[in-house]
N, C-alpha and C positions, 0 to 999 in steps of 0.2 A: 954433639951434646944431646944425651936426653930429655926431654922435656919433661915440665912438672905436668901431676894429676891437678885435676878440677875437682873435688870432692863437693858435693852437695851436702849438708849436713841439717839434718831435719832438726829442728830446736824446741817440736812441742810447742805447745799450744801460750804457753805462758810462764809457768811453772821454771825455773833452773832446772829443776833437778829431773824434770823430763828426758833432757838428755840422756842418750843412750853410752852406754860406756865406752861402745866402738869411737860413737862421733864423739864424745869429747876427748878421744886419745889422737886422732885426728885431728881436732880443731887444735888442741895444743900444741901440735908437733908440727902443723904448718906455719911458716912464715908470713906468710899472705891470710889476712883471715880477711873475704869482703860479705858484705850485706846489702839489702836495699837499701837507701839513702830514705831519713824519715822528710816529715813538712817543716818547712819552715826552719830549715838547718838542728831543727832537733834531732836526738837519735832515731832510727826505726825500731820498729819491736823486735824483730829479730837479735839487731845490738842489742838492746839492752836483756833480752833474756841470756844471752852469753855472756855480759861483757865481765864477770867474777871470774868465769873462768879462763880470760886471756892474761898473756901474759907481758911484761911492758916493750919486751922484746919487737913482739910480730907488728907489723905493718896493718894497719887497718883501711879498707877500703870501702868508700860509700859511692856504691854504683847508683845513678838516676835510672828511675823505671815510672814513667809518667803514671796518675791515673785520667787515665782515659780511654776513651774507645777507638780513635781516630788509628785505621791500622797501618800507615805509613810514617806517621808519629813514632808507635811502639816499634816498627820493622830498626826504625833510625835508633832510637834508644837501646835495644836489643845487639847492635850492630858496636852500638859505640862503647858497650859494658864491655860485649866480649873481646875486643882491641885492645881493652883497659888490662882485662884477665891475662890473653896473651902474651902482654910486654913479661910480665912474670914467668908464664907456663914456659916461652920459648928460654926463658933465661936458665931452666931446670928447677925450676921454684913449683912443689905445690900451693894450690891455691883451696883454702876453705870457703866456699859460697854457702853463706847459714841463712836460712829462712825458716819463718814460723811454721806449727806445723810439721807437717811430710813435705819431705822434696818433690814426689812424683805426684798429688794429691792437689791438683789448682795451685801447682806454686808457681815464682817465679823463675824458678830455676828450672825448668823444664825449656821456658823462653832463650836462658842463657849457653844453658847446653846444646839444644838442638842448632841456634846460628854461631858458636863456637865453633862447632863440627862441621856445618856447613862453611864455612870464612877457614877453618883449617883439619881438615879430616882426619890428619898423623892426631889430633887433642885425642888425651884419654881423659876421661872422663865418671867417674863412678860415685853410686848416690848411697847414702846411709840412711837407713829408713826410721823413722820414730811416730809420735803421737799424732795423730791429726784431729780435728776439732769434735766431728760426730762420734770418736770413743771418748776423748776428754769428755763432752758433755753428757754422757750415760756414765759416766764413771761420777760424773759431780750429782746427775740424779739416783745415784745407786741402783741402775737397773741393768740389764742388759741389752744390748742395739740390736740382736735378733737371739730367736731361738729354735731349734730343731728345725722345721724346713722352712724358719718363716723368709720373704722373700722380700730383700729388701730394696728401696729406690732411693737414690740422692740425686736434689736438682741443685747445679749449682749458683741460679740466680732464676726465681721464676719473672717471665717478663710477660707470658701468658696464663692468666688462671686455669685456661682451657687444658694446659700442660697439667697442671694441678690434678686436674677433674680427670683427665685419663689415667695419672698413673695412680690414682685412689681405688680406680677400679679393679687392678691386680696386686696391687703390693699390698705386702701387711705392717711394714716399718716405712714410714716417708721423713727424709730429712731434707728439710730447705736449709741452704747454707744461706747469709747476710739476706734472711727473711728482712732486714728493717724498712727497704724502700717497699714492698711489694704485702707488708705485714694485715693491711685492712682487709685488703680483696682475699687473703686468705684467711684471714678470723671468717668473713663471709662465707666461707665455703665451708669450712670446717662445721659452720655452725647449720647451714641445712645438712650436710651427713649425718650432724649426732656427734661429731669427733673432738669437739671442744676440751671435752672433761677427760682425752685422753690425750693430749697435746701438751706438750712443754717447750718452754723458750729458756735456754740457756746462754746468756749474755759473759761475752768473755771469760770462758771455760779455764777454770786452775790459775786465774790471776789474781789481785786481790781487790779486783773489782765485779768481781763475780756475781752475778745473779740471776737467780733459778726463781719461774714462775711458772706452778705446776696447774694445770687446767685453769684453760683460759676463757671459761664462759661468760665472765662478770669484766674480761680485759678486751674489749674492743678494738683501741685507742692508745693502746702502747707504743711508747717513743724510745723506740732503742736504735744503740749502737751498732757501727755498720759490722761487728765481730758481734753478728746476733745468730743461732741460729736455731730451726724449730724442728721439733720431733715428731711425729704423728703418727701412736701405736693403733692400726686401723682396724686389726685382725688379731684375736689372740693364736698362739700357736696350733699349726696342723698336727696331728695325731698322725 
């Protein structure tokens, strides 16, 4: 028997309508649609940016993916989704795994894919690619994330300032993803550079809780959400 596909299906940032035509002719047409499972038996966000578009038919599956850092925790979580996956795949059943965002792009499916293929290597596996967060949030400030050769850096969690302060020294675009635990010590920096007043934080990008604070010289002390993240135009464009 042949086994089903794993499709990854990128869901954008927030928005429905992010989706891409491919993945949602994909996401309709599988049987199996799964996601990450949200807190507290609530949906995840990935559910609920698809969930109009499924249909009452398909099987819905909410995979656990802990937050945590402990990496024998996540190996076991990782292990137990893709057994979950499996029972389907082996049966000939595709399977749609939607996450926010890109697939390929700090998601979770990269986690579920890679110990899939390792636990059974015949898994096919293929990713549909859509919005991720640092365009949604250029898109929500009407600017563009680079220009002609400017050169760009994305950190995906600063845990060191000192990380900060090297890559300011070469790049001309800087974006921190879930700036909110790490947000002080980088106003601080920003604000010996001079880079305050070109800095933007855009707080859950295309949903309808959206919000955009553009130069932050008078914002110290902002309490945002962990779907925060910040811009830093350092450099205007090379010639």
């Amino acid at each position: 028997m042949t086994t089903g596909t794993l499709y990854g299906i990128s869901a954008g940032t927030g928005d429905p309508e992010l989706l891409s035509i491919k993945g949602l002719k994909i996401l309709q047409s599988s049987p199996v649609v799964a996601f990450p499972a949200g807190i507290g038996g609530k949906p995840g966000i990935a559910q609920t940016i698809v969930e109009q578009w499924l249909q009452p038919q398909q099987l819905q599956l909410a995979l656990e993916f802990p937050y945590v850092q402990d990496e024998e925790i996540l190996l076991q979580a990782w292990q137990v989704a893709a057994k979950q996956v499996w029972e389907y795949l082996s049966q000939g059943q595709n399977v749609a795994f939607v996450c926010e965002g890109d697939v390929s792009f700090y998601s979770t499916f990269t986690y579920l894919a890679q110990t899939l293929q390792q636990l059974h290597p015949e898994a096919t596996v293929q990713a549909i690619p859509g919005v991720c967060s640092p365009l949604a949030a250029v898109a929500a400030l009407g600017l563009p994330l680079t220009v002609r050769a400017q050169r760009l850096a994305v950190l995906p969690a600063l845990y060191q300032v000192g990380e900060l302060e090297q890559v300011l020294d070469w790049a001309d675009v800087v974006v921190l993803m879930k700036v909110s635990s790490v947000y002080p010590q980088v106003w601080a920096v920003l604000q010996e550079r001079k880079l305050l007043e070109s800095a933007y934080v855009v707080e859950r990008a295309t949903t309808a809780q959206q919000r955009i604070y553009r130069g932050l010289s008078d914002r110290p002390n902002l309490k945002l959400p962990y779907f925060s993240l910040l811009i830093v135009q350092v450099r205007e464009s090379h010639n």
